[in-house]
C-alpha positions in Angstrom: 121.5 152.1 109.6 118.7 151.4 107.1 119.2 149.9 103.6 117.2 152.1 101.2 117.6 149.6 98.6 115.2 147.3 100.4 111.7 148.4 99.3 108.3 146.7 97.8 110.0 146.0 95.1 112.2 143.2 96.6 108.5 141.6 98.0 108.0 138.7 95.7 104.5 136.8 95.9 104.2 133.4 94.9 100.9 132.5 93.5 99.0 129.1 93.1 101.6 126.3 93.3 104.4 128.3 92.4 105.8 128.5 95.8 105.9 124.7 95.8 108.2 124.6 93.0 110.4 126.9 94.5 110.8 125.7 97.8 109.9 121.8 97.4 112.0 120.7 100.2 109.5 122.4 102.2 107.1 120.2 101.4 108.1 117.0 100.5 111.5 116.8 102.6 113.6 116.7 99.4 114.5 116.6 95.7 116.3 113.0 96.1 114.9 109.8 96.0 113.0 109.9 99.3 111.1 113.1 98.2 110.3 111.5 94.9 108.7 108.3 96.7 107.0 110.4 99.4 104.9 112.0 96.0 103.3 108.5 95.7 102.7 108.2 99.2 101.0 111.4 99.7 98.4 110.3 96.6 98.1 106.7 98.2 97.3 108.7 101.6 94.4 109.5 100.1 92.8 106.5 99.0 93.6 105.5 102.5 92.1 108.3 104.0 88.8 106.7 102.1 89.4 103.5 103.5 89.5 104.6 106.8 85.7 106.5 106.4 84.5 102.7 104.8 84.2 103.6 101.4 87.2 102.0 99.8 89.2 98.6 100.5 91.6 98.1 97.6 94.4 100.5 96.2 96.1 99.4 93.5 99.8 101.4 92.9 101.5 101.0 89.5 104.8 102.0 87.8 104.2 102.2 84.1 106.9 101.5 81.8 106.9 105.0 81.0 108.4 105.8 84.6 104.8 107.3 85.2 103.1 106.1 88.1 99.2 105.4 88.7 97.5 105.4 92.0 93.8 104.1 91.5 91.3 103.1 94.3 87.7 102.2 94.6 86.6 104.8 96.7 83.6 107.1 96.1 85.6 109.5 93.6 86.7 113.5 93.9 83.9 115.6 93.8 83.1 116.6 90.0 80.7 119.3 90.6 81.1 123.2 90.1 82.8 124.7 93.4 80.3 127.1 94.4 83.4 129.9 95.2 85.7 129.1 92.7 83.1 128.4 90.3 85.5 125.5 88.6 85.1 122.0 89.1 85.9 120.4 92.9 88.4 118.2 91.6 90.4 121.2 89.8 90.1 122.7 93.3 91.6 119.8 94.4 94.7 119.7 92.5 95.8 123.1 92.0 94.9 124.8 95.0 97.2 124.6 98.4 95.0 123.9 101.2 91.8 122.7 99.8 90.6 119.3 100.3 87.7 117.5 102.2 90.1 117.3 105.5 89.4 120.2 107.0 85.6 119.4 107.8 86.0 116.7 110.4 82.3 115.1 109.3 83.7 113.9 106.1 87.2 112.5 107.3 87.1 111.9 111.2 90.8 110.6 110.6 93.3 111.6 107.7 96.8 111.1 106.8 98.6 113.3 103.9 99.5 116.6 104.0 95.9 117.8 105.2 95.0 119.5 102.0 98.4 120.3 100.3 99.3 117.0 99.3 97.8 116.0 95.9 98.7 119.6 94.5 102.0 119.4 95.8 102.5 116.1 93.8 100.4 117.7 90.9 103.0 121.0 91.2 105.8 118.7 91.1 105.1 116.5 88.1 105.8 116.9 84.1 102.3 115.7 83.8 99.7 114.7 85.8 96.6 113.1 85.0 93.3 112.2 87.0 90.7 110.2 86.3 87.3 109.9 88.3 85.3 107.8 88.8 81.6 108.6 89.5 77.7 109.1 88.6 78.0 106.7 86.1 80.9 108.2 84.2 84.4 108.7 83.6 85.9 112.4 84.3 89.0 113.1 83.1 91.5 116.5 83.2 95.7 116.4 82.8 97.9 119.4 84.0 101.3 120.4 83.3 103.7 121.6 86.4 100.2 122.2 88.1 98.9 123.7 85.4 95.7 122.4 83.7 95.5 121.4 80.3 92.3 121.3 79.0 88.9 121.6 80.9 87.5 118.6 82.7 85.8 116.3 80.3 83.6 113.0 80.4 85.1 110.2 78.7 83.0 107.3 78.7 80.9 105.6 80.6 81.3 103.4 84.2 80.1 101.3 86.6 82.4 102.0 89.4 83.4 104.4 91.6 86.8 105.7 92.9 89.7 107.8 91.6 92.9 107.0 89.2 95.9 109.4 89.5 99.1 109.1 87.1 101.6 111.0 86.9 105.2 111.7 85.6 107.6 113.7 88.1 109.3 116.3 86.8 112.9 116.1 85.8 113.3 120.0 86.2 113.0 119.3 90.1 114.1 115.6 91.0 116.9 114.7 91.0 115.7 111.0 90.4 113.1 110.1 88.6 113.0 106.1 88.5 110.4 105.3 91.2 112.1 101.8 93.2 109.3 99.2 93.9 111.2 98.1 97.0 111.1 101.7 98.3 107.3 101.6 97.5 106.6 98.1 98.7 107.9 99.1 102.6 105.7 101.8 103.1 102.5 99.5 101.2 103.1 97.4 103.5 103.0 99.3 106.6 99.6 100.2 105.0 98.7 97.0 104.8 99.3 96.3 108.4 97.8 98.8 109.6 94.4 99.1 107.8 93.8 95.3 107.9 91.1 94.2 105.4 92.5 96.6 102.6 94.0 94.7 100.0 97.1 96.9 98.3 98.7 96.1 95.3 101.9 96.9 94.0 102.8 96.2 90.6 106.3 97.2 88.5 105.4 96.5 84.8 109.0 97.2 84.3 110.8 94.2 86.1 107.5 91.9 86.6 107.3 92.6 90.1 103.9 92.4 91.7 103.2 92.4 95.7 99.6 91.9 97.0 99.1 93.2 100.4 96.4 92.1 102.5 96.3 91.1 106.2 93.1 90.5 108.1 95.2 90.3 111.7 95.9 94.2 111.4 99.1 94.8 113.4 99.4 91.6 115.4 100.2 90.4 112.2 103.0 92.7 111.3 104.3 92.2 114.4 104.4 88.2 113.8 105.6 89.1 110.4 108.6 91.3 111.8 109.5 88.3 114.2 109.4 86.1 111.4 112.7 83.5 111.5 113.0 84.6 115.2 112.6 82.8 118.4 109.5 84.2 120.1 109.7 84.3 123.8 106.0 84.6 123.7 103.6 82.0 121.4 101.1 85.2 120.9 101.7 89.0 120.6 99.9 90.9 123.4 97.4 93.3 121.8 96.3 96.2 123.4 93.3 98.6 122.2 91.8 101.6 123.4 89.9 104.4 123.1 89.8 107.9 125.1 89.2 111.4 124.6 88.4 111.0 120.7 91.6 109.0 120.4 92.3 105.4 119.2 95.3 103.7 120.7 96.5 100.4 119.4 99.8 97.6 120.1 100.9 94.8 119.6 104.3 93.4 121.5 106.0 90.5 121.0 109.9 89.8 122.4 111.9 87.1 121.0 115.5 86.0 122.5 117.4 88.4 120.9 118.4 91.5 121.7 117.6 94.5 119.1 114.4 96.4 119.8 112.3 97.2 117.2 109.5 99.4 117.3 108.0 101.3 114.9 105.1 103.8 115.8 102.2 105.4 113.4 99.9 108.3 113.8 97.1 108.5 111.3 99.2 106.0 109.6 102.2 108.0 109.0 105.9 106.4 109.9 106.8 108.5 113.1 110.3 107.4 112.5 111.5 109.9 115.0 108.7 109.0 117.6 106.9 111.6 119.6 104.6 111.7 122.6 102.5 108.1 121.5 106.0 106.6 121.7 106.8 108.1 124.6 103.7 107.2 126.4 104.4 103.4 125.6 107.6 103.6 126.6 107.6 104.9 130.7 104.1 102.4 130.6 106.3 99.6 129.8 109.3 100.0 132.4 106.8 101.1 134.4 105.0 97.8 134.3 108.0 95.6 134.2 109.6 97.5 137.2 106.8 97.2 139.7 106.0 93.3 138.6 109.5 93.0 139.3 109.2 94.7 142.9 106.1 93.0 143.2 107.4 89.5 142.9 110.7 90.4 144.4 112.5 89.2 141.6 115.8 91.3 141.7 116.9 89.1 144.8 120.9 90.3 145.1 121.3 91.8 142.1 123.1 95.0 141.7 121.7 96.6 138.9 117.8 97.2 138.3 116.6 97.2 134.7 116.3 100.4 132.9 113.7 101.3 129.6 116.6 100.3 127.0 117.0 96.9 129.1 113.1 96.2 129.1 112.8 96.8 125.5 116.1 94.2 124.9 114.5 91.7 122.2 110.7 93.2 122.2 109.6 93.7 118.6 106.2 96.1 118.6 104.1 98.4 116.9 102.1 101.2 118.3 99.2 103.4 116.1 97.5 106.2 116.9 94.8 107.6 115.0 93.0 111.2 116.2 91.4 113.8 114.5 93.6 117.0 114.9 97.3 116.0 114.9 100.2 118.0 115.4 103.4 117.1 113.6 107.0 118.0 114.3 107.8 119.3 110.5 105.6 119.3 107.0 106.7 115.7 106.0 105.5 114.4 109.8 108.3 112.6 111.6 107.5 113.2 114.9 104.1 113.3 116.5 103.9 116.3 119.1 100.4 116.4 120.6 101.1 116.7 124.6 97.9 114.9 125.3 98.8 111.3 123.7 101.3 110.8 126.0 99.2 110.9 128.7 96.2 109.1 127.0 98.8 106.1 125.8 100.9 105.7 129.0 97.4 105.1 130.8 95.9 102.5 128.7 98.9 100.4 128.1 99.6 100.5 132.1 96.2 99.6 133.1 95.9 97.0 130.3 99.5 95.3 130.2 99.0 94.9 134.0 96.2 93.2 134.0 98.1 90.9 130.9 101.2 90.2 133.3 98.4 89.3 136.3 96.5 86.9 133.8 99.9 85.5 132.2 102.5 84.8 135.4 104.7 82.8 132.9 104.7 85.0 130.1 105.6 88.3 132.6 108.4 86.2 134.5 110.0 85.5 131.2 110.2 89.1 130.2 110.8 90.0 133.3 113.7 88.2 133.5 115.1 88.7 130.7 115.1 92.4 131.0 117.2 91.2 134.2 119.8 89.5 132.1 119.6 93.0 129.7 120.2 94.9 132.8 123.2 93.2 133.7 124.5 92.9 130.2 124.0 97.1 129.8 126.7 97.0 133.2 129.2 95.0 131.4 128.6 97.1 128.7 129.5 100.1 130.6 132.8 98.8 131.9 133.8 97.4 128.2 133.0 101.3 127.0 135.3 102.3 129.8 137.7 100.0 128.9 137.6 101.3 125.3 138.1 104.3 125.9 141.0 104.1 128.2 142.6 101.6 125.3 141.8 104.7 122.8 143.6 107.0 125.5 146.5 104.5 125.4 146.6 103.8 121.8 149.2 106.3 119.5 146.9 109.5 118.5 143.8 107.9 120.4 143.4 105.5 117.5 144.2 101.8 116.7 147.4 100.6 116.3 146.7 98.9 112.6 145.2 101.9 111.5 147.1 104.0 108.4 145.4 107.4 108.8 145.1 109.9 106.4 146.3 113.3 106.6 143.4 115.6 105.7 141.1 116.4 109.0 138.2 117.3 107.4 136.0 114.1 107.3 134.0 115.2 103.8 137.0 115.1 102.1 138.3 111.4 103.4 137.3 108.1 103.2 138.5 104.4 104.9 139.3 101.3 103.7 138.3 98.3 106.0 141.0 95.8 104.6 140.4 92.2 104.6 144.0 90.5 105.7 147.6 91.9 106.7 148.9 91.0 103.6 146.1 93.1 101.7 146.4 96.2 104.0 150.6 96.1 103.2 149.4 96.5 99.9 146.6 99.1 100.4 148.9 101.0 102.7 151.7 101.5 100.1 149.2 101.9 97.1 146.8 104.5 98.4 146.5 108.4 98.3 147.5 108.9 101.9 146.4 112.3 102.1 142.8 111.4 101.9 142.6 107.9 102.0 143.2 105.7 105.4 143.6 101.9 105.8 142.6 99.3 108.7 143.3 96.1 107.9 141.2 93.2 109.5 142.5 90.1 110.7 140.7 86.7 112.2 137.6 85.5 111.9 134.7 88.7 112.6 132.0 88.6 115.5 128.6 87.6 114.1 126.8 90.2 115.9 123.3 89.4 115.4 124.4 86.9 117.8 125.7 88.9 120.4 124.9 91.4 123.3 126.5 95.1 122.9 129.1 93.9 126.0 130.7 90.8 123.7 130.3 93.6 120.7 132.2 96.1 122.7 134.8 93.7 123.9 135.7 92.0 120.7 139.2 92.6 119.6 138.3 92.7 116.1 135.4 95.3 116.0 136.7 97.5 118.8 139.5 98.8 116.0 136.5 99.6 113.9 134.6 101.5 116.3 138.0 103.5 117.6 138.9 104.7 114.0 135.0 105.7 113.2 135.1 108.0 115.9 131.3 107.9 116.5 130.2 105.7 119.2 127.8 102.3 118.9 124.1 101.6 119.3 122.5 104.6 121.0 125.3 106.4 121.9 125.8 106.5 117.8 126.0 109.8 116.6 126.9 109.7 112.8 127.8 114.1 112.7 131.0 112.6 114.5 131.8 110.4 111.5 136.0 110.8 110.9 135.2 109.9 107.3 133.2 110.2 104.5 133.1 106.6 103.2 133.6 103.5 105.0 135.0 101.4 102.3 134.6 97.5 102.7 137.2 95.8 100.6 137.3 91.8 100.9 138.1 89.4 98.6 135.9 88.2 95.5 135.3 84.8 97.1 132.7 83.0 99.2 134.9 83.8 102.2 135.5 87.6 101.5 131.4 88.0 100.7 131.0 86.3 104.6 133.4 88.7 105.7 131.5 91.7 104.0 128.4 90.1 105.2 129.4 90.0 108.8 130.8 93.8 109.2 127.0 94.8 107.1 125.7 92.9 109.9 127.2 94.9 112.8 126.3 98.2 110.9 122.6 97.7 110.9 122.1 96.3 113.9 125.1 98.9 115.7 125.8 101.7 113.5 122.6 101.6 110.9 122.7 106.0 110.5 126.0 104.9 108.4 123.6 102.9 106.1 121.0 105.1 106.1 123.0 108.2 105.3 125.3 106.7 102.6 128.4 106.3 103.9 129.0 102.7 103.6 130.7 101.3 100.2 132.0 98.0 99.4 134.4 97.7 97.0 134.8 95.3 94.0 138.2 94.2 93.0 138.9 92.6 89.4 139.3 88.7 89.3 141.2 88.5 86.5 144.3 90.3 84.9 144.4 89.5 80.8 148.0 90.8 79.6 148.9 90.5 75.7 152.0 92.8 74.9 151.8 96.3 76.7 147.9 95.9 76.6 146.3 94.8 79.5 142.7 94.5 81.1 141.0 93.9 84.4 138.1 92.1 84.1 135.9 91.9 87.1 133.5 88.4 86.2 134.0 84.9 84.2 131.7 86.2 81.3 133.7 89.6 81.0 137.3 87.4 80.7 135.6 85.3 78.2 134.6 88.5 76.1 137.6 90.5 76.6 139.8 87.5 75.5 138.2 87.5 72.1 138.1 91.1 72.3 141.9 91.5 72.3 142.7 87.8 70.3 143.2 84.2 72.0 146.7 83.7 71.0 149.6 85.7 73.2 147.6 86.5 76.3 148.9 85.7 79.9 146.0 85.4 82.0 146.1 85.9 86.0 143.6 85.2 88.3 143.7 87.0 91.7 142.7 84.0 94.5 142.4 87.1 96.9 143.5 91.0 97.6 147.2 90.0 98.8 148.2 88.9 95.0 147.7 92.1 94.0 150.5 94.7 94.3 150.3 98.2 95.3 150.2 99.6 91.8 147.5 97.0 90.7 145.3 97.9 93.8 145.4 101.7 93.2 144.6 100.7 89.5 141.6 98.6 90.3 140.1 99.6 93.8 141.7 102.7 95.3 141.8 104.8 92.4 138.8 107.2 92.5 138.6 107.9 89.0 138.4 104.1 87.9 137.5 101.4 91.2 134.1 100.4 91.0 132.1 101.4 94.2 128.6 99.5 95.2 127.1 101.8 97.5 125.0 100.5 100.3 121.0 101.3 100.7 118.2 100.5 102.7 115.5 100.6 100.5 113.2 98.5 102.6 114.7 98.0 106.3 112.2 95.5 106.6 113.5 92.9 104.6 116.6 94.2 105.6 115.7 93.3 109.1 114.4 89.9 108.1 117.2 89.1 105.8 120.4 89.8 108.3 118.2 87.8 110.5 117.9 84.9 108.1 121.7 85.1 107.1 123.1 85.8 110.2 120.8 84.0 113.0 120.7 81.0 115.1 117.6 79.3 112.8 119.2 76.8 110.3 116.2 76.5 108.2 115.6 79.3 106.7 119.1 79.9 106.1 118.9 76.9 104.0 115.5 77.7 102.1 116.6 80.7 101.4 120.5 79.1 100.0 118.3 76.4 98.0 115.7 79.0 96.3 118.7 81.7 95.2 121.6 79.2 94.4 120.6 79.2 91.0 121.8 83.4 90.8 125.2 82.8 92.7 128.5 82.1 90.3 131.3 81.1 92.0 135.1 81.8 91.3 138.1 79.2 91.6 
């Protein structure tokens, strides 16, 4: 059966950068805010791509109060001269032609990030207006385009003694759905830069808010690591650092393990964020246990133990970063999560073996203690195991396989649904009578929470107060987490307006980064703000949800006659004043949770939430000043 409607016709061709405007996702992962930062990255990429050939050593990324932003470096400029096929300027080439760039001839960049040659005209496709400015010969070039399009012909503008290239640009409304570029969203990635092209100063400015970062670190990625241990207890006074070369490629590390017990390592190819890993990670991984596990034999440490350690025991507490940079990499996907090239595995498991084995012969002490303490992780994974069994048996046993507190909603489809995570008895009473039960379900919380950054998986798993958590989510804990099993939508956390309810909200944001951080990531966690004060004057009446808004809405609505309530917590209120305030959906006010910068994240939990006192209290004694507090 043939369709005869089907003929050239139908074929549609997409010329120039038309296709990218069609299809963004294809090329910059999305229309939301991560595709509208990755447009700055992809123009930063290549200033750093002229960094890494030594022609460039400061970048400096602004947002203009326009909501424009400018990438300008000191590099040795675009190309200005006539393309001899195209027979227009290089630079023109440059930004309004897929797949043209100096990338493809490995004798001008032996290394590259970006989207090797689609980049800057996918950003220049993508943006209202665009303008660049070069930077060479003595003068200043200067073109603008419009959605990709140029504007006028390229022109001199004055005169210069520098060198390097200045691109601004707006993105365009039509595609994003976002437009306000986030300068903590920027300053992550700027650093990673940073780190890993040490001697480049980077500088982030938001003339906006004020906000300027300076990035420069001459220690490379030994000082990122030190910086990601920062207000942790190092197990060892110095990262190991491990460099080699082979085969064309250039392998670096730097490992450092403190006494806790979240791993944390990030990995790099060409400077690009392999969030999902790939065969350099992969290759430093079986190195590792590989190391560890014959040491261990070696030195017969395991004695009578039961249990030998495994890779996710090894890497218990080891904070480390891994970059590879070689001249033909393969990604997994256009925005580069993953690196694929089958020969880095090979290449990186080698070197860090041969070289982290001559470390643990040099440095007895230093190997015993990680040694052993990928002992303890080993036995702490087994009690893990038999608190997950226990779990789920409890689950079995409990009424529907959920907990016994737990007011479920009806609806079964979890897009439709959301959970309340109830601070009290007496506040879940109240939630449980005033919701929408059809879509809405309630688990109230009771005792004092588990600080989990203090705490191995096993205590996690075997706390009383999180396992009701875990049962009702329906989707596991640390790497068994799989968020596509999520029973609800939004996991709403509803505590009380005081300086006990924020530790409460603290301590659960705590166990989702460090145990369930996908929920984060993927916007599902909400926390709830209830009002603090109820003004009453006749039939009218007001919630008011800080001091400053009672003191305006009092003289809004007249001093004399009102009856003013304060709510000391979530159990004053009744059901129909919770639905009103912080169940309703079409007047609560949600704050939903981000990770903008999982770095600072990182540091901050461990700063709230950690055994260090001290920087607990720096960091109480510097922001005290922006806390109000309610009685």
């Amino acid at each position: 059966m043939t369709d005869s409607s089907y003929t050239a016709h139908n074929i549609k061709v997409l010329k120039g950068l038309e296709a990218v405007r069609k299809r963004p996702a294809m090329y910059i992962g999305g229309t939301t805010e991560r595709g509208l930062h990755h447009l700055v990255y992809e123009v930063v990429d290549n200033s750093i791509d002229e960094a890494l050939r030594g022609v460039c050593d400061r970048i400096e990324v602004v947002i203009r109060k326009d909501g424009s932003v400018s990438v300008d470096d000191n590099g040795s400029g675009i190309p200005v001269d006539l393309h001899k096929d195209e027979n227009i300027p290089a630079v023109q080439v440059v930004m309004t032609m897929l797949h043209a760039g100096g990338k493809f001839d490995d004798k001008t960049y032996k290394v590259s990030g970006g989207l090797h040659g689609v980049g800057v005209s996918v950003v220049n496709a993508l943006s209202e207006r665009l303008d660049v400015e070069v930077f060479k010969n003595g003068k200043v070039y200067h073109q603008y385009y419009a959605r990709g399009i140029p504007q006028i012909d390229l022109e001199i503008t004055g005169k210069t003694d520098r060198t390097g290239t200045r691109v601004t640009f707006n993105p365009d409304p039509d595609i994003f759905e976002v437009i306000d570029f986030s300068f903590d969203y920027l300053s992550s990635r700027l650093r990673e830069l940073a780190f890993l092209n040490k001697g480049i100063t980077i500088v982030l400015e938001d003339e906006i808010t004020g906000k300027r970062h300076d990035f420069l670190y001459e220690g490379g990625i030994v000082s990122f690591v030190r910086f990601l241990n920062e207000n942790k207890k190092p197990l060892l006074n110095d990262p190991i650092y491990i460099l080699g070369t082979r085969d064309g490629l250039e392998f670096e590390t730097a490992i450092q393990y403190n006494e806790g017990f979240q791993e944390s390592i990030l990995s790099f190819a060409n400077n690009i964020n392999t969030i999902e890993g790939g065969t350099h990670l992969s290759g430093f991984k079986s190195a590792l246990t590989r190391v560890v596990n014959t040491y261990i034999k070696n030195e017969n440490m395991l004695k009578n133990e039961k249990v030998s350690p495994q890779g996710s025991d090894i890497r218990e507490g080891i904070v480390t970063v891994i970059s590879v940079k070689l001249s033909e990499p393969q990604f997994e996907g256009q925005t580069k999560t993953k690196l694929q090239n089958s020969d880095v595995e090979g290449i990186v498991n080698s070197v860090v073996y041969e070289k982290l084995m001559e470390y643990f012969e040099e440095h007895p002490a230093e190997a015993k203690n990680i040694c052993n303490k990928a002992i303890l992780g080993a036995r702490s994974r087994e009690a893990a195991r038999k608190a997950r069994e226990l779990t789920r048996r409890k689950s079995v046993l409990e009424s529907g396989n959920l907990p016994g507190k737990l007011a479920d909603c009806s609806i079964q489809d979890p897009s439709q649904t959301e959970i309340f995570l109830v601070e009290g008895d007496s506040a879940g009473g109240s939630a449980k009578m005033g919701r929408d039960r059809t879509f809405q379900a309630i688990l109230p919380l009771w005792g004092k929470m588990l600080n989990t950054e203090k705490a191995r998986i096993d205590r996690v798993l075997n706390n009383d107060k999180i396992q009701p958590i875990i049962l009702a989510l329906g989707a596991g804990i640390g790497e068994e987490f799989d968020v596509t099993k999520l029973r609800y939508n939004k996991v709403i956390i509803m505590s009380d307006a005081d300086v006990d309810g924020q530790h409460i909200a603290t301590l659960l944001l705590t166990f989702f980064f460090r145990y369930m951080r996908p929920l984060i990531e993927c916007g599902h966690i909400y926390i709830a703000k209830p009002p603090l004060y109820l003004i009453q004057k006749g039939r009218q009446k007001r919630y008011v949800y800080s001091d400053s808004e009672r003191d305006e809405m009092v003289v809004e609505m007249g001093g004399r006659g009102l009856h003013l309530q304060r709510y000391k917590g979530l159990g004053e209120m009744n059901p129909d004043q919770l639905w009103e305030t912080t169940l309703d959906p079409d007047r609560r006010i949600l704050i939903a949770v981000k990770i903008e910068d999982a770095i600072e994240a990182d540091l901050m939990f461990t700063i709230l939430m950690g055994d260090d006192v001290e920087p607990r209290r720096d960091f109480i004694q510097a922001n005290a000043r922006y806390v109000t507090v309610n009685v």
